[in-house]
N, C-alpha and C positions, 0 to 999 in steps of 0.2 A: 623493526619489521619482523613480522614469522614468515615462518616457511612459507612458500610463495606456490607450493603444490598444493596446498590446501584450497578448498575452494571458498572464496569471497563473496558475501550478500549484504546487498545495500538495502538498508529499508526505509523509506519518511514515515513520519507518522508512528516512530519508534518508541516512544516514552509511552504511551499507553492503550490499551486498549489493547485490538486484533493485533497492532505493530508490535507491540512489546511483547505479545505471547508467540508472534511467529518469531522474534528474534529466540527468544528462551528455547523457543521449539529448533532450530536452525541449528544453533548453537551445543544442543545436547548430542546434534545428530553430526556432529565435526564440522561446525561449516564456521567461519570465523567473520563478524559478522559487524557491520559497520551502522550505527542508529542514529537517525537525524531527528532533530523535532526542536522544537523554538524554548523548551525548557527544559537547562543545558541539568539542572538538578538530579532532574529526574533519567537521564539519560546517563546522567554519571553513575546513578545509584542502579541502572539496571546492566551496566558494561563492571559493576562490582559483584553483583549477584550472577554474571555468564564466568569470571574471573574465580571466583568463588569454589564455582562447579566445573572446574577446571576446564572453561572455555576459551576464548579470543576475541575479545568486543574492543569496538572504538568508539567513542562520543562525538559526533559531529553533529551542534548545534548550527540549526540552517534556518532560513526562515523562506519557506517554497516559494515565497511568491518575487525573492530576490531573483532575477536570472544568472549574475554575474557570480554570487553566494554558491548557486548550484554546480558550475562548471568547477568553481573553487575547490566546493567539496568533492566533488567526483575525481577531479585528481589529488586528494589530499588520501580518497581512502585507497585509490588505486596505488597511490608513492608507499603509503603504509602497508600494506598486504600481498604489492608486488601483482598483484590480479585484481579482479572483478569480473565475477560469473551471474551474478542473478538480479534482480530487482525486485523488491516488494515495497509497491508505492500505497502505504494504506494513508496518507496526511486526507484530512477530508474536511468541510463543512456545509453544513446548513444553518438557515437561522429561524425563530419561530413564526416567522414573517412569510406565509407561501403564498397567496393568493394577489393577482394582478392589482386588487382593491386595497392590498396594502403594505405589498414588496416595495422596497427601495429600490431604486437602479444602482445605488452604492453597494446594496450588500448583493444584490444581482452581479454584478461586476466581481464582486471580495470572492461568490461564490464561485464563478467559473474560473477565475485567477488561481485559485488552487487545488480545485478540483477536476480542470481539463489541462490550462494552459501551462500549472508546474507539472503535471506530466510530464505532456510531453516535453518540455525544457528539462526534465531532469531523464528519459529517455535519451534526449539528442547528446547531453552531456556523457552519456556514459555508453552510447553507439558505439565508437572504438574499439572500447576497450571488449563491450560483448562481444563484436562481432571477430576479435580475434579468439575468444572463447565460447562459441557457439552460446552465448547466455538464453536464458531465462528473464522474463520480463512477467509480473504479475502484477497485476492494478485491482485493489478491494478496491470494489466498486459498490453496485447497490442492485438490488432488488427491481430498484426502479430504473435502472440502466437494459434490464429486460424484460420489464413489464412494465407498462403504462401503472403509476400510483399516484391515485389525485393528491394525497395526501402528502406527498413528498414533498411538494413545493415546486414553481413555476422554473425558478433558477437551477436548484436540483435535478430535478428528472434533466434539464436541459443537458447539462454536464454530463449523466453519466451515461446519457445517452449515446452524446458525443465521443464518450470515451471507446464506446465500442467501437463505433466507426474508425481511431486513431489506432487501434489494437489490429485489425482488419487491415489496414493499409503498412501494418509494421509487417503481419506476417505475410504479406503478399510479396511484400519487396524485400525482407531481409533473409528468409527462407535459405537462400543461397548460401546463407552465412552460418546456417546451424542456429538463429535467434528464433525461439518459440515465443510466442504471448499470449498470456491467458485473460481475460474478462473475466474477475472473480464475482459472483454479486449475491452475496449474500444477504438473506432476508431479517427478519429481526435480530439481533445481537444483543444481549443485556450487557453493555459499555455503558461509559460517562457521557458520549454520542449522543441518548436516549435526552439530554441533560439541555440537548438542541431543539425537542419538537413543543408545538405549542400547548399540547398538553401531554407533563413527563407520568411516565409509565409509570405506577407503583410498586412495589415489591412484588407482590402475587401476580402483575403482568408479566413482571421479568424473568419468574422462576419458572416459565414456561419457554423459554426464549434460547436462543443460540447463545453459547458463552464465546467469550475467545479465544481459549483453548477447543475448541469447535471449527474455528478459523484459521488457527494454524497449524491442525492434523492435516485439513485440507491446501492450506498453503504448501505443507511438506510434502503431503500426493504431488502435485503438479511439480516441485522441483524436481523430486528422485522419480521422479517418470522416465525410464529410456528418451535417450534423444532423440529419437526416431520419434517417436510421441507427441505430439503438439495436441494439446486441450483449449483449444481455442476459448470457449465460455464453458463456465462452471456454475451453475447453479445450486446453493443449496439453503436451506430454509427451514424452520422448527415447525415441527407436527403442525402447530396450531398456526401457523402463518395464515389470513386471510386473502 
């Protein structure tokens, strides 16, 4: 275990993308930092590169849509770190399949199971321990969670929609507790993500686009915000976002 003053950040969605640059980003700034994601490889290899740079990582491979998995891990990092103060939940999906004419109710189903309902399952898991820590709670969410995008898909938009709503009902009632939560919904991001829509961007799309190191300057705003501070939704998006 380290020092237990240190402050503790749990993120899903850790091995790549937005998750794996807000941990790098978390990590440079003293925050000791725990990565979940279903490829334990890759999660090993980026808790050696925070190690490296003289940080504090832990690999906890999870798979969000386990329920029983997530309370698991939420006191495996809490036993390890002696704390837990924040959450960055980026774990997400979509599939190339958006339209009623030829979505699945399978991957309909796959897509809200990890993109609304492991939220909050892994929120309710790690309630406690925020709330004895005034935490922080941040959900990468989507563009489409606050703006209508036809493009996004029937199942998607549905999720992150909802996600707002679940965020909204956290800070209404945990307030009391010092727990802030942000609706992050960032608009195009050039990730492996891109690697999900039915037709992937090419290079010259993407070199216009949000990187994610873009996503985790601003994951870093919303943490080191005074706590008096609640940012409830954050919106941000590249020049050329339509």
């Amino acid at each position: 275990m380290t020092a237990p003053s240190v402050r503790t950040l749990w993120i899903t969605g850790g091995g790549s993308g937005m998750g794996r640059a807000s941990a790098l980003a978390a990590a440079a700034q003293g925050w000791n930092v725990a990565v979940s994601g279903r490829r334990a490889e890759r999660l090993e290899s980026l808790v050696e590169e925070i190690a490296t740079a003289g940080g504090h990582a832990l690999a906890v491979p999870l798979d969000v849509r386990d329920r029983a998995a997530i309370t698991a891990a939420a006191q495996q990092v809490t036993e390890h770190f002696g704390r837990l103060d924040g959450l960055v939940l980026a774990a997400g999906m979509n599939a190339p399949r958006r339209r009623w004419e030829d979505q699945s109710m399978g991957e309909f189903e796959a897509i809200l199971a990890i993109n609304l309902t492991a939220v909050a399952a892994t929120i309710d898991a790690a309630l406690p321990e925020l709330r004895r820590r005034g935490g922080t709670v941040i959900v990468v969410s989507s563009y489409a969670g606050w703006s209508h995008q036809g493009g996004a898909g029937v199942a998607y938009s549905a999720s992150k929609t909802a996600v707002s709503s679940l965020l909204r009902t956290l800070n209404q009632q945990e307030a009391l507790h010092g727990i802030r939560a942000c609706h992050l919904c960032p608009g195009d991001v050039a990730t492996d993500f891109l690697e999900q829509r039915p037709e992937v961007p090419d290079a010259a799309a993407r070199a216009v686009m949000l990187s994610a190191e873009d996503i985790a300057r601003t994951v870093g705003f919303v943490l080191e915000s005074p706590p008096h501070v609640r940012i409830d939704e954050l919106v941000i998006s590249p020049l050329s976002q339509a």
